[in-house]
VEXNU-386743 format. One record per residue (C-alpha): chain; z, x, y. Coordinates in steps of 0.25 Angstrom, whole numbers, plus 2048, in hexadecimal, padded with zeros to 3 digits. Example, Ala and Ser with C-alpha at 12.3 -4.5 7.8 and 13.67 -1.06 7.14 Angstrom:
BEGIN
['A' [81F 831 7EE]] ['A' [81D 837 7FC]] 
END
This chain:
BEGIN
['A' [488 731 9E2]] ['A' [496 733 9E8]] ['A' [495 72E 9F5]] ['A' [489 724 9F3]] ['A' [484 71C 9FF]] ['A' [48E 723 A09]] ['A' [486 72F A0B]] ['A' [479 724 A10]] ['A' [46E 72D A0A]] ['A' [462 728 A0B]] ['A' [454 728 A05]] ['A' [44F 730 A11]] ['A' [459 73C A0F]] ['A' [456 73C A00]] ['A' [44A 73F A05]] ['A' [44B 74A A10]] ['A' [454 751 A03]] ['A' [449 74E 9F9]] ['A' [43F 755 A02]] ['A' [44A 760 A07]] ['A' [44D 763 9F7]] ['A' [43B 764 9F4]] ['A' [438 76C A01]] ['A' [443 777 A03]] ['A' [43D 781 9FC]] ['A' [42E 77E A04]] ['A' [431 78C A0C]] ['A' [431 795 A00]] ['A' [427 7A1 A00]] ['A' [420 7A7 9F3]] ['A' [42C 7AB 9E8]] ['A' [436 7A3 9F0]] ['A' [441 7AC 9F5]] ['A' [438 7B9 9F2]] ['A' [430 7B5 9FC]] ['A' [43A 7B3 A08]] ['A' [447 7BB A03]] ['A' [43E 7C8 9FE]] ['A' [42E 7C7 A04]] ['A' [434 7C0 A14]] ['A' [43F 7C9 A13]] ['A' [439 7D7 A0F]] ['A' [42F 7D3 A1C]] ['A' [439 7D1 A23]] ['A' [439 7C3 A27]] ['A' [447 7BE A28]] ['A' [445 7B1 A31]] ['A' [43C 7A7 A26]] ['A' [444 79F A1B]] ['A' [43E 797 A10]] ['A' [446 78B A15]] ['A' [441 789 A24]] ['A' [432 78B A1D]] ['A' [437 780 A12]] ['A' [437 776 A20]] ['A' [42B 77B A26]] ['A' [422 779 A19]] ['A' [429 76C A18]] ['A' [421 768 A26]] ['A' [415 770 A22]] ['A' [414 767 A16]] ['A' [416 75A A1E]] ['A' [40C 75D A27]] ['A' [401 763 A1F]] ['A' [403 757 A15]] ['A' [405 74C A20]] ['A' [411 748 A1A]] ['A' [416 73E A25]] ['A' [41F 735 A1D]] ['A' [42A 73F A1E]] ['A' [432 73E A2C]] ['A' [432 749 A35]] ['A' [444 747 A34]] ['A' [443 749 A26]] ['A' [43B 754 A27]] ['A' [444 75A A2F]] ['A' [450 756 A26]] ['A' [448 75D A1B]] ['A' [447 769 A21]] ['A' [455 769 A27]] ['A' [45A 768 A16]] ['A' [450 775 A11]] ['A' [456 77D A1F]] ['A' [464 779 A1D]] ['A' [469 786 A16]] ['A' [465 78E A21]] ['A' [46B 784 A2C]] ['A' [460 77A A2D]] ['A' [457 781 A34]] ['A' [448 781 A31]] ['A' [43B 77A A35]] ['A' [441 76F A3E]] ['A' [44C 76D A35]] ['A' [459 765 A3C]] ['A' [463 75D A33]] ['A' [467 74E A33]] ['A' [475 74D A3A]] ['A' [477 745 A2F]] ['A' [479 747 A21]] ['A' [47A 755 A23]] ['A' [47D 756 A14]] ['A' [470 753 A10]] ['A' [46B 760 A16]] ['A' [476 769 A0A]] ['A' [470 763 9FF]] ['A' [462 76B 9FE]] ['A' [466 778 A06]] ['A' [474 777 A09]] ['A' [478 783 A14]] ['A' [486 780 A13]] ['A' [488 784 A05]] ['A' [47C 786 9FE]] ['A' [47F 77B 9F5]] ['A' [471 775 9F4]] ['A' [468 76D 9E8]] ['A' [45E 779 9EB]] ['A' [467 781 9E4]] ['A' [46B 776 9DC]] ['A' [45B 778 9D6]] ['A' [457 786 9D7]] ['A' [466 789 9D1]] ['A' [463 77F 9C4]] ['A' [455 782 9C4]] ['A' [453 790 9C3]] ['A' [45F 792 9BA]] ['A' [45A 789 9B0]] ['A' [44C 790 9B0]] ['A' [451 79F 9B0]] ['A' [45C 799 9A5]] ['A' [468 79C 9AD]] ['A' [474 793 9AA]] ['A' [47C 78F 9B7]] ['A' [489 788 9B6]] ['A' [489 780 9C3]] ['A' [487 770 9C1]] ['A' [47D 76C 9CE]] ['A' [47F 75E 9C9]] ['A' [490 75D 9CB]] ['A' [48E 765 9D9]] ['A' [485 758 9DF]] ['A' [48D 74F 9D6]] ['A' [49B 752 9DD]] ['A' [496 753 9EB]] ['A' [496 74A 9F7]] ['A' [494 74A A06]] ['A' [4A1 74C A0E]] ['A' [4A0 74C A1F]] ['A' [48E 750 A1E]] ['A' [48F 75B A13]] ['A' [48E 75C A04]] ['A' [49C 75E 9FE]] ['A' [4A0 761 9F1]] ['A' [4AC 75D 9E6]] ['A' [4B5 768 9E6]] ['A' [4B7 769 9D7]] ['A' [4A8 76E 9D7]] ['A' [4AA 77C 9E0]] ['A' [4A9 782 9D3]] ['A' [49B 77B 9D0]] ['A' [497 77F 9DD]] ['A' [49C 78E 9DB]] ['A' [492 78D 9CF]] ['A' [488 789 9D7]] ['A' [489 796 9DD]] ['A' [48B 79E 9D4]] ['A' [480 798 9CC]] ['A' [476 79C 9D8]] ['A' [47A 7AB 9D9]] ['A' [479 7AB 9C9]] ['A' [46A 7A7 9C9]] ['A' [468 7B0 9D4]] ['A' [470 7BD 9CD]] ['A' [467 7B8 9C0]] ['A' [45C 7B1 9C6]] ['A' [458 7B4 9D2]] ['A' [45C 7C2 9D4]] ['A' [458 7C6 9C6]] ['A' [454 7D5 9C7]] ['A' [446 7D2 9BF]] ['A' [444 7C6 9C9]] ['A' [447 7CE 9D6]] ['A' [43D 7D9 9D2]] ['A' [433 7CF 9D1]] ['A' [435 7C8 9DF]] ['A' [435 7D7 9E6]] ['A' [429 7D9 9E0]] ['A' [423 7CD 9E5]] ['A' [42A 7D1 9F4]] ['A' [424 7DE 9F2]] ['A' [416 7D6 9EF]] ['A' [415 7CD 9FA]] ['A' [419 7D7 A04]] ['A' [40D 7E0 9FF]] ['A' [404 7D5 A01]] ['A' [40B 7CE A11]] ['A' [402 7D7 A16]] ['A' [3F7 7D1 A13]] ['A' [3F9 7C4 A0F]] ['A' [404 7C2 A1C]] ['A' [40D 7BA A11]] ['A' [41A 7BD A1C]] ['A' [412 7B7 A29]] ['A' [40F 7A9 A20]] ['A' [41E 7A5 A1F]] ['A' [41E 79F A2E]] ['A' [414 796 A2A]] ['A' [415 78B A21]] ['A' [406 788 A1E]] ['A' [405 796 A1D]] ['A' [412 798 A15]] ['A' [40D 78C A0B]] ['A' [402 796 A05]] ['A' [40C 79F 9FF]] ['A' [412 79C 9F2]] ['A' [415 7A4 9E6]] ['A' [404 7A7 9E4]] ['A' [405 7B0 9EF]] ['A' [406 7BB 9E4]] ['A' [3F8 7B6 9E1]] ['A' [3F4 7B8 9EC]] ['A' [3F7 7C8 9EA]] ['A' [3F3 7C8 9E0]] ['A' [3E6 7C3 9E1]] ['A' [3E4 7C8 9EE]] ['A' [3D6 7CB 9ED]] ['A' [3D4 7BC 9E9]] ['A' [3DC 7B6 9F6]] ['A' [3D9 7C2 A00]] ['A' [3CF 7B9 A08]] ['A' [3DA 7B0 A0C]] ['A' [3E1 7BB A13]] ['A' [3DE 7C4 A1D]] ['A' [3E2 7D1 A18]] ['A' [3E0 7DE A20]] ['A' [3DB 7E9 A17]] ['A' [3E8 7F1 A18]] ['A' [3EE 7E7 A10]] ['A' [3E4 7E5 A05]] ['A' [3ED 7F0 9FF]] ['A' [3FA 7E9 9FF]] ['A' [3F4 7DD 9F9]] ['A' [3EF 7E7 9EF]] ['A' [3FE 7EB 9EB]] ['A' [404 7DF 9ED]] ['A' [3FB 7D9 9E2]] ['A' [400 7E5 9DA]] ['A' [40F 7E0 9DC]] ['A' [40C 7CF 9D9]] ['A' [404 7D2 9CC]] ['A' [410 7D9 9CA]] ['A' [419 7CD 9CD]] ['A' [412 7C1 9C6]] ['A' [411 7CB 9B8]] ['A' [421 7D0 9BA]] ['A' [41D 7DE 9BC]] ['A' [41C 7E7 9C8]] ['A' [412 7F2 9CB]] ['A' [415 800 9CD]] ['A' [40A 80A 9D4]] ['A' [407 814 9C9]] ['A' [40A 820 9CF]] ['A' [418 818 9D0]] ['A' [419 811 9DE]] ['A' [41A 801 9DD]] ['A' [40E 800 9E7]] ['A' [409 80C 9E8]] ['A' [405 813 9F6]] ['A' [400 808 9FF]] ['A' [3F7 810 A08]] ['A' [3F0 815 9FA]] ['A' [3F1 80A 9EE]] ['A' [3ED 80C 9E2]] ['A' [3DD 808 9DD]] ['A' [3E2 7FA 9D6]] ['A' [3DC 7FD 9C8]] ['A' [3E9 807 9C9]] ['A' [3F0 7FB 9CE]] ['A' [3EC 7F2 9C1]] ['A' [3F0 7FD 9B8]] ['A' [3FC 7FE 9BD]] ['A' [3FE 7EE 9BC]] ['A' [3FB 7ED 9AE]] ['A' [402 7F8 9AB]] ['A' [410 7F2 9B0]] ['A' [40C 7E5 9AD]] ['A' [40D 7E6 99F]] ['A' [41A 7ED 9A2]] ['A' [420 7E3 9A8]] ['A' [425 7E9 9B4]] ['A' [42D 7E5 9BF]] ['A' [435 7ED 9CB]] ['A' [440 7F3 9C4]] ['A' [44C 7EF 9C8]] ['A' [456 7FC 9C6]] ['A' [464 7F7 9CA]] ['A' [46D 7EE 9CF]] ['A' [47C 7EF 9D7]] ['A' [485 7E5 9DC]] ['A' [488 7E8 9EB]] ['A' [498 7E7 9ED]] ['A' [49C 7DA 9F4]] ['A' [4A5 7E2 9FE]] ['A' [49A 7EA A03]] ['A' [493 7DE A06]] ['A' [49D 7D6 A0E]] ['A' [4A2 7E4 A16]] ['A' [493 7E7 A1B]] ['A' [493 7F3 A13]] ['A' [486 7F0 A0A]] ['A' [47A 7F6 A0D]] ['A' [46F 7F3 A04]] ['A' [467 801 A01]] ['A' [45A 804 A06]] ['A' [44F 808 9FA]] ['A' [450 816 A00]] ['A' [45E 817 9FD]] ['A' [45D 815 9EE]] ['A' [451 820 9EE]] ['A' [45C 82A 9F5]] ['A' [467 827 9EB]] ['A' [45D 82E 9DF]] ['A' [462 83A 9DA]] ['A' [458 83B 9D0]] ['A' [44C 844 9CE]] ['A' [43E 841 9C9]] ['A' [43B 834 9CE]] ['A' [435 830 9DC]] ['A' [43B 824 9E2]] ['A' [437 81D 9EE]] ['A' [43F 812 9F9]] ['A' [434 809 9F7]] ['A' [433 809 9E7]] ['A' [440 804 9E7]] ['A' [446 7F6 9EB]] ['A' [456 7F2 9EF]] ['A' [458 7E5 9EF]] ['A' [466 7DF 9F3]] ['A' [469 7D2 9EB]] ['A' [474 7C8 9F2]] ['A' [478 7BD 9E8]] ['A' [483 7B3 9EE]] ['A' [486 7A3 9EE]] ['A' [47C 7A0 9F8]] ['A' [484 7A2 A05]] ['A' [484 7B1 A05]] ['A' [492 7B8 A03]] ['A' [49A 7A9 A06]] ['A' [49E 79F 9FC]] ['A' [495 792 9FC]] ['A' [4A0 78A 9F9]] ['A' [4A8 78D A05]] ['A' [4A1 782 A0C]] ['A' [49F 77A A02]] ['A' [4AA 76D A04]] ['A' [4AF 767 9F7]] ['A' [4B7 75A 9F7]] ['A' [4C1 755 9EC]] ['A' [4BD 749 9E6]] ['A' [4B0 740 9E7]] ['A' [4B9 737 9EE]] ['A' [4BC 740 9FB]] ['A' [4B8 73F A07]] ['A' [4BD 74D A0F]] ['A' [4B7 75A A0A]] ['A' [4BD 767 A0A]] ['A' [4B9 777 A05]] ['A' [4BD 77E 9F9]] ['A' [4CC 782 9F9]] ['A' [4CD 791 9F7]] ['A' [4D9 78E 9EA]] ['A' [4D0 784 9E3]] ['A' [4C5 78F 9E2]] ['A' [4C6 793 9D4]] ['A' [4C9 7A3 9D3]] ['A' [4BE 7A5 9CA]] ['A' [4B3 7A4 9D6]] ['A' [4B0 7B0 9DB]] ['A' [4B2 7B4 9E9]] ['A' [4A6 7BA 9EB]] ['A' [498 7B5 9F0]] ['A' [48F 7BE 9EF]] ['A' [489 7C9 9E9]] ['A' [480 7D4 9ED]] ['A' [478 7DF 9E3]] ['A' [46D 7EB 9E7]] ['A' [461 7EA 9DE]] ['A' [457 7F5 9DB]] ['A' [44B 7F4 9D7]] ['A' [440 800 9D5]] ['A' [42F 7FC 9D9]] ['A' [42B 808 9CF]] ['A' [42D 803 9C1]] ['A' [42C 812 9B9]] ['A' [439 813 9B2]] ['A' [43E 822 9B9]] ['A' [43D 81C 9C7]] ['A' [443 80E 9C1]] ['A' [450 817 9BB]] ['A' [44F 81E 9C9]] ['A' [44F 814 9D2]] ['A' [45D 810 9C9]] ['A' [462 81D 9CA]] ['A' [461 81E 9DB]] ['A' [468 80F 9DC]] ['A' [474 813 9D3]] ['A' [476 820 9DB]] ['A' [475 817 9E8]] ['A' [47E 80D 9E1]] ['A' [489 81A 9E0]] ['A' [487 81E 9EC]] ['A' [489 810 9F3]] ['A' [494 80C 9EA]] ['A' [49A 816 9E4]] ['A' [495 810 9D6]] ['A' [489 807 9CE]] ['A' [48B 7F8 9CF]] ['A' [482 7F4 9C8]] ['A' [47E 7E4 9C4]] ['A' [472 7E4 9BC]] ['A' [46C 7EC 9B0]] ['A' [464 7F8 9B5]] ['A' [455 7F8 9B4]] ['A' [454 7FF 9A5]] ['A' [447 809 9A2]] ['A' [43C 801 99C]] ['A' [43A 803 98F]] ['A' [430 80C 988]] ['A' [423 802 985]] ['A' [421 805 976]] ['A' [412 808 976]] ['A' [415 814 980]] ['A' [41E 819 976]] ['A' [415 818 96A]] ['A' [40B 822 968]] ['A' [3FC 81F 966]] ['A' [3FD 820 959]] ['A' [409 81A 953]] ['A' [401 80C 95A]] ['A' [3FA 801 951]] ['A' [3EA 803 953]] ['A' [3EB 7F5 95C]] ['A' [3F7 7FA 964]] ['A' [3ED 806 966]] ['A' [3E1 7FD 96B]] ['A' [3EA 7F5 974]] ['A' [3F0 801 97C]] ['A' [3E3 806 97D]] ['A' [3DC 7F9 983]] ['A' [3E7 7FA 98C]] ['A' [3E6 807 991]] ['A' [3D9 806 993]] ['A' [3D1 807 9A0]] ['A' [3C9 7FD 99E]] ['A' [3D4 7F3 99F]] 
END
């Protein structure tokens, strides 16, 4: 509305943006980021993005639905917009030489300044009940197009700081949340039990192939036996589909399942007989019970930047127990290393970000260094060391604690620690209560559902 007719958009490049702003998220596996940032990146496989899949869905689309009245150029334009954060690169995707702008307003590479953050920012903070304090609306009201980019008015740098700092607030609170991360390793941890055998990993080249898998797959776990004619399943594997689907009725109920002798998946060579496997689900079912998580640290900034961090391996929060009585094991324990920042790693967004004075200008600039406000801090991002313990049983729970604080004194001389520790479950209260203290009814339940039968 500030420059009107000058910028010569035209119904066709409302269009390609439409399209850009409905198909960038095509490329998306099951659980969203889970699936590439925690299942791809566990196998391994560094080289797929959901982006570059986004534009190859998009002509999977086209050409399984005949849709022939959308030119192959804008096609490619669209394309070109999903691929723009990471360059422009993707499944044939080349910009316009022209109104190169057009290419920052879904997924802006320059300085993450997107409506994609726009949504998912206003989206999911309303939902989750998050108050943000950034105004989405001034930032596209105060901005025009100087020399083929987006700029913006310079009295809105702190509106734009907002924005990310509004971003790494969902993500400490949100995103991050301790209860949520237990849930996505679970569902990692689920889906790399069952790659064997349902080759979920080798389907993301494909788009006809990568198109099958949505947030069902769990289903298709869990209801192996239903679904196993569809694949081809060698008889080794059987065994991890069995344990898998131990781990996703897990995940769909909010609780994790723990081997009773006290193994999250027991002996693989040997699982258990599966009636041991349902005792054991309804049991910590009706517990409600996740991984636990046990602690949390925030990594100092200056190791960071002087190369000095090494996250540590499972292994070395075992060998830092000192305790007695508890047997720990590298594989019952998981690190995670959580990186929150303003969406360009270490470095400001708003450093290249141009700002001009009034709606009136016509030469834009970058933010002066003294017209910063003092009160914006100088630093980024931020990194903390999770760590969460696979067998629930309070003593290896409080354990598994204990080794990461002596880790943490050892590395750092001291506790820095960012999040409440995991707390000893409470006693349930019928445990406590002896037989009979119970009401007569209290007394018939319990034994209905202790019983064999059941």
């Amino acid at each position: 509305t500030i420059q009107g007719d000058e910028l010569d958009v035209e119904q066709r490049d409302l269009r390609i943006v439409e399209l850009a702003g409905l198909c960038h998220d095509l490329g998306h596996g099951p659980f969203s980021h889970v699936f590439d940032r925690g299942f791809l990146a566990a196998k391994g496989i560094t080289d797929w993005d959901h982006e570059a899949m986004s534009g190859a869905m998009l002509d999977h689309i086209i050409d399984t639905k005949h849709l022939d009245t959308i030119p192959a150029e804008d096609v490619r334009s669209v394309q070109s917009m999903i691929t723009a954060a990471h360059g422009g690169v993707g499944a044939g995707a080349a910009p316009r030489r022209e109104k190169l702008w057009l290419h920052e307003i879904v997924a802006n590479g320059r300085n993450s300044i997107d409506v994609d953050k726009f949504d998912y920012l206003a989206r999911d903070s309303l939902y989750c009940g998050v108050k943000l304090s950034y105004d989405f609306n001034r930032v596209m009201q105060f901005s025009k197009v100087i020399d083929d980019e987006i700029c913006y008015r310079y009295s809105e740098y702190m509106n734009l700081h907002e924005l990310f700092h509004s971003r790494a607030i969902m993500h400490r609170q949100v995103y991050t949340h301790k209860k949520a991360k237990a849930i996505e390793l679970m569902v990692v941890d689920a889906l790399l039990e069952s790659d064997a055998a349902l080759k979920l990993s080798d389907r993301i080249w494909d788009p006809a192939e990568f198109s099958l898998m949505d947030d069902s797959i769990l289903d298709w776990v869990e209801n192996y036996r239903l679904f196993g004619n569809l694949f081809t399943v060698e008889d080794e594997n059987i065994c991890a589909i069995e344990r898998a689907q131990v781990l996703c009725e897990g995940v769909v109920m909010g609780v994790a399942h723990t081997h009773p002798a006290g193994t999250l998946l027991g002996n693989p060579a040997a699982p258990p007989p599966h009636n041991m496997w349902t005792q054991a689900l309804i049991d910590r079912l009706r517990r409600r019970d996740l991984y636990k998580f046990c602690n949390e640290a925030l990594i100092p900034a200056e190791d960071v930047e002087r190369g000095q961090w090494v996250p540590p391996t499972a292994a070395d929060v075992v060998n830092s127990y000192r305790g007695s009585g508890v047997r720990m094991r590298p594989e019952d324990i998981v690190v995670q290393e959580n990186r929150i920042n303003f969406s360009m790693r270490n470095l400001n967004p708003l450093d290249s970000v141009h700002f001009f004075d009034s709606l009136e200008s016509t030469q834009k600039r970058v933010l002066r260094t003294n017209q910063i406000s003092s009160m914006v801090a100088p630093v980024f991002q931020e990194n903390t060391l999770r760590v969460y313990s696979k067998n629930s049983a309070p003593e290896v729970v409080q354990a598994v604690q204990d080794a990461y604080d002596a880790w943490l004194v050892k590395r750092f001389g001291g506790k820095v620690q960012t999040l409440t520790p995991s707390k000893a479950p409470r006693p349930a209260r019928c445990d406590t209560a002896p037989s009979e203290d119970l009401h007569p009814a209290v007394k018939r339940l319990r034994a209905d559902f202790e019983s064999p039968t059941l």
